[in-house]
C-alpha positions as CSV (number, residue, x, y, z in Angstrom):
1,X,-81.1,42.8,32.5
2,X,-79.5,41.7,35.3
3,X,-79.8,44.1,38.9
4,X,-76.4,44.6,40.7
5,X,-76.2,44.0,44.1
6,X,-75.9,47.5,46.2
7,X,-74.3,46.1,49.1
8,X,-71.6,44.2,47.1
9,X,-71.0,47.4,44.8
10,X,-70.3,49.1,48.2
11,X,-68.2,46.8,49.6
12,X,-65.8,46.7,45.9
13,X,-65.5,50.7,46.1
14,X,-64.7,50.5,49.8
15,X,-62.1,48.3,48.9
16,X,-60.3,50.1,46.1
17,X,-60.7,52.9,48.3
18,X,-58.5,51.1,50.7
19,X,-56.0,50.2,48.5
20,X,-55.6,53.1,46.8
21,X,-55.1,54.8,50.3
22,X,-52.7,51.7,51.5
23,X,-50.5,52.7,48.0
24,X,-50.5,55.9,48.6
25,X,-49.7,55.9,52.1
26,X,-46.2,53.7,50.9
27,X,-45.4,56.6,48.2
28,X,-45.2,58.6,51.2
29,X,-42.8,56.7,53.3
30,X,-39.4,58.9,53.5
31,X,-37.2,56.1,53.5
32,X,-36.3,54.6,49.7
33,X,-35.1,51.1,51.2
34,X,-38.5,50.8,53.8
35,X,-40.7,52.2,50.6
36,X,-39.1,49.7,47.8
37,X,-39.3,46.6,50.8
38,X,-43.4,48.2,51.1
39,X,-43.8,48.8,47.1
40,X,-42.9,45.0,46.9
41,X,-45.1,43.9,49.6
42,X,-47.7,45.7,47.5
43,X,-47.1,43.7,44.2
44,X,-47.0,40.1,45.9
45,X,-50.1,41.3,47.7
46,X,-51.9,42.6,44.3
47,X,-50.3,39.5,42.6
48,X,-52.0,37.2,45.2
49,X,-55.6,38.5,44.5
50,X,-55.4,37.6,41.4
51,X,-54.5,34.4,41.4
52,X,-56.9,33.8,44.3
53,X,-59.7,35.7,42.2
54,X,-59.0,33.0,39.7
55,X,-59.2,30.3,42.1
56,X,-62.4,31.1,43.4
57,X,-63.9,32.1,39.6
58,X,-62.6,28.3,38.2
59,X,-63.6,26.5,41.5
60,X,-66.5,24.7,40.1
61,X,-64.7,23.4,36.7
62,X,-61.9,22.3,38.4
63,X,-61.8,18.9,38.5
64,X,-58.0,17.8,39.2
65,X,-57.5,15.6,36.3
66,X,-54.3,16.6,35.8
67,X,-52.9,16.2,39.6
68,X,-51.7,12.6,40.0
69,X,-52.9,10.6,43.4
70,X,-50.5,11.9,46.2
71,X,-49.1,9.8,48.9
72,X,-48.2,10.1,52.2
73,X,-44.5,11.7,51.9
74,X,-44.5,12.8,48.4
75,X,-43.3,16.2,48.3
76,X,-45.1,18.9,46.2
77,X,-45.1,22.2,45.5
78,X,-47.9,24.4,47.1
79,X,-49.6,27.8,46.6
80,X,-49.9,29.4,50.0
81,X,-50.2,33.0,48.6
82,X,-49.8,36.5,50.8
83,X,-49.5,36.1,54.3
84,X,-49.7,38.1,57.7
85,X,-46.2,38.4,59.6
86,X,-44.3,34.9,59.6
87,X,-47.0,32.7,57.9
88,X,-45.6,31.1,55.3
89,X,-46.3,32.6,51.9
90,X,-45.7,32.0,48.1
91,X,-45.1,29.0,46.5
92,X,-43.3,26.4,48.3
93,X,-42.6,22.9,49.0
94,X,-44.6,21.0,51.7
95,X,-45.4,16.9,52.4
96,X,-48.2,15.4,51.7
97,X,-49.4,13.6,55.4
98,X,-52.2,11.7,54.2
99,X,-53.1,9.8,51.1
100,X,-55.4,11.9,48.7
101,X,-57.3,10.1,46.0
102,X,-57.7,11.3,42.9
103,X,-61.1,12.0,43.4
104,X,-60.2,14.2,46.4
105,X,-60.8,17.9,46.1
106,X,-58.4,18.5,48.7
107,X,-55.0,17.5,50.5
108,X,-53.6,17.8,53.9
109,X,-50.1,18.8,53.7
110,X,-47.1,20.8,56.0
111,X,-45.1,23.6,54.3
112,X,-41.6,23.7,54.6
113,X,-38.8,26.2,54.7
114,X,-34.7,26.1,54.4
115,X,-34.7,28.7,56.8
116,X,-33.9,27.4,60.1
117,X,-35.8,27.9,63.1
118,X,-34.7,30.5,65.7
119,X,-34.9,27.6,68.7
120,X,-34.4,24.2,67.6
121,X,-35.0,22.7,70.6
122,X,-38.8,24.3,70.6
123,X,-40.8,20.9,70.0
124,X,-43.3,22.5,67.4
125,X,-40.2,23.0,65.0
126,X,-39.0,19.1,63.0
127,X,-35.9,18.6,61.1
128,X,-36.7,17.2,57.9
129,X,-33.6,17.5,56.8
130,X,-32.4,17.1,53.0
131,X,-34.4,16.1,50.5
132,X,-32.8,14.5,47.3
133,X,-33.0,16.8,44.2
134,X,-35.2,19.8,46.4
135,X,-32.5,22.8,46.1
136,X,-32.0,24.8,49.5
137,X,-30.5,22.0,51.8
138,X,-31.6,21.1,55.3
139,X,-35.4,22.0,55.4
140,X,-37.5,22.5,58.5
141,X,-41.4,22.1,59.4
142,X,-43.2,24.1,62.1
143,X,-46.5,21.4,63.1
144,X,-48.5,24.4,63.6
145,X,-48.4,25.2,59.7
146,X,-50.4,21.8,58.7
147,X,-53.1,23.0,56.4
148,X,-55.9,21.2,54.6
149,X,-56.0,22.7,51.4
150,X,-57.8,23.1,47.6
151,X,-56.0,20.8,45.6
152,X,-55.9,24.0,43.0
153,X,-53.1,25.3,45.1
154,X,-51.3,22.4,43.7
155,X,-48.1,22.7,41.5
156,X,-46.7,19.6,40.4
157,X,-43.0,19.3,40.6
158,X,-41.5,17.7,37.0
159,X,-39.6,15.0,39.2
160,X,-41.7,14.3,42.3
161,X,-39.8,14.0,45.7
162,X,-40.5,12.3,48.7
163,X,-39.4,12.3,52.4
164,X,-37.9,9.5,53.9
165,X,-40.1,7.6,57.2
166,X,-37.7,9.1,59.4
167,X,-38.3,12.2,59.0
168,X,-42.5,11.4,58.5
169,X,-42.4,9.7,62.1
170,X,-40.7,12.8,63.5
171,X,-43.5,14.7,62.2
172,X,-45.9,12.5,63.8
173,X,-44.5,11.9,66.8
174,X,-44.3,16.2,67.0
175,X,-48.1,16.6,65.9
176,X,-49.1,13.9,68.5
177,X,-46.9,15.8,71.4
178,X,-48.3,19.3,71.0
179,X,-51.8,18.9,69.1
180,X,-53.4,16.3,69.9
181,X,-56.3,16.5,72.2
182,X,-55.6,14.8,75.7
């Protein structure tokens, strides 16, 4: 027979307790628009550990196979999951910035958005502008969203799409003007 960690067992009924008190604590909100805007919060939330819960529980048999080698300005589709405040969340779009191998487990890559920045002119914002056959029109970086992620947060577009070097300079030319170590 197998012995259950008590600590662990703790820390799972503190959580439930916690989300049982979050939900209920949106049930009580007075105001139908704020509590249907929370209630769906709630689901992408719930939906997102899931899917992370599976992540973590197929980690070691994931092998990649199936993700092709990704080059520097292909344009993928990435699962970023449930974020705090203005992180970027959900399934998205984002560039691929360095070559991965198809023996790499992960890939470096920037998210992108059609939603255009509140200041343009702030530096750490790029105009990727459009991409052919990605819907949503003129899409936008901000540097400070570069990640280096699982390669299990991959979903691969049907038709792969890339960036053109224009708009892959700009990014490094941003990168190099507001990260990089002097």
């Amino acid at each position: 027979m197998l012995c259950r960690d008590a600590s662990l067992e703790i820390k799972v009924e503190a959580l439930y307790k916690e989300l049982d008190n979050f939900l209920n604590r949106i049930y009580e909100i007075e105001n139908e628009e704020e509590r249907n805007k929370q209630i769906k919060k709630a689901k992408l939330y719930i939906d997102w550990l899931n899917e992370k819960t599976s992540f973590i529980r197929n980690e070691k048999e994931f092998t990649g196979e199936h993700i092709p080698e990704l080059k520097r300005g292909d344009v993928i589709l990435i699962k970023l999951g449930f974020n705090i405040g203005e992180e970027l969340g959900g399934s998205r779009p984002a560039i691929v910035l360095r070559d991965s191998k198809l023996s790499h487990k992960r890939v470096l890559v920037l998210p992108i958005t059609s939603k255009k920045p509140p200041d343009i002119t702030n530096p750490l914002y790029v105009k990727i502008g459009l991409i052919k056959g990605l819907i949503g029109g003129i899409h936008w970086a901000n540097i400070l969203n570069v990640s280096n992620l699982s390669k299990q947060r991959i979903q691969i577009p049907p038709n792969p799409k890339m960036v053109d070097s224009g708009a892959l300079n700009r990014i490094s030319a941003a990168i190099k003007a507001q990260i990089a170590l002097r």
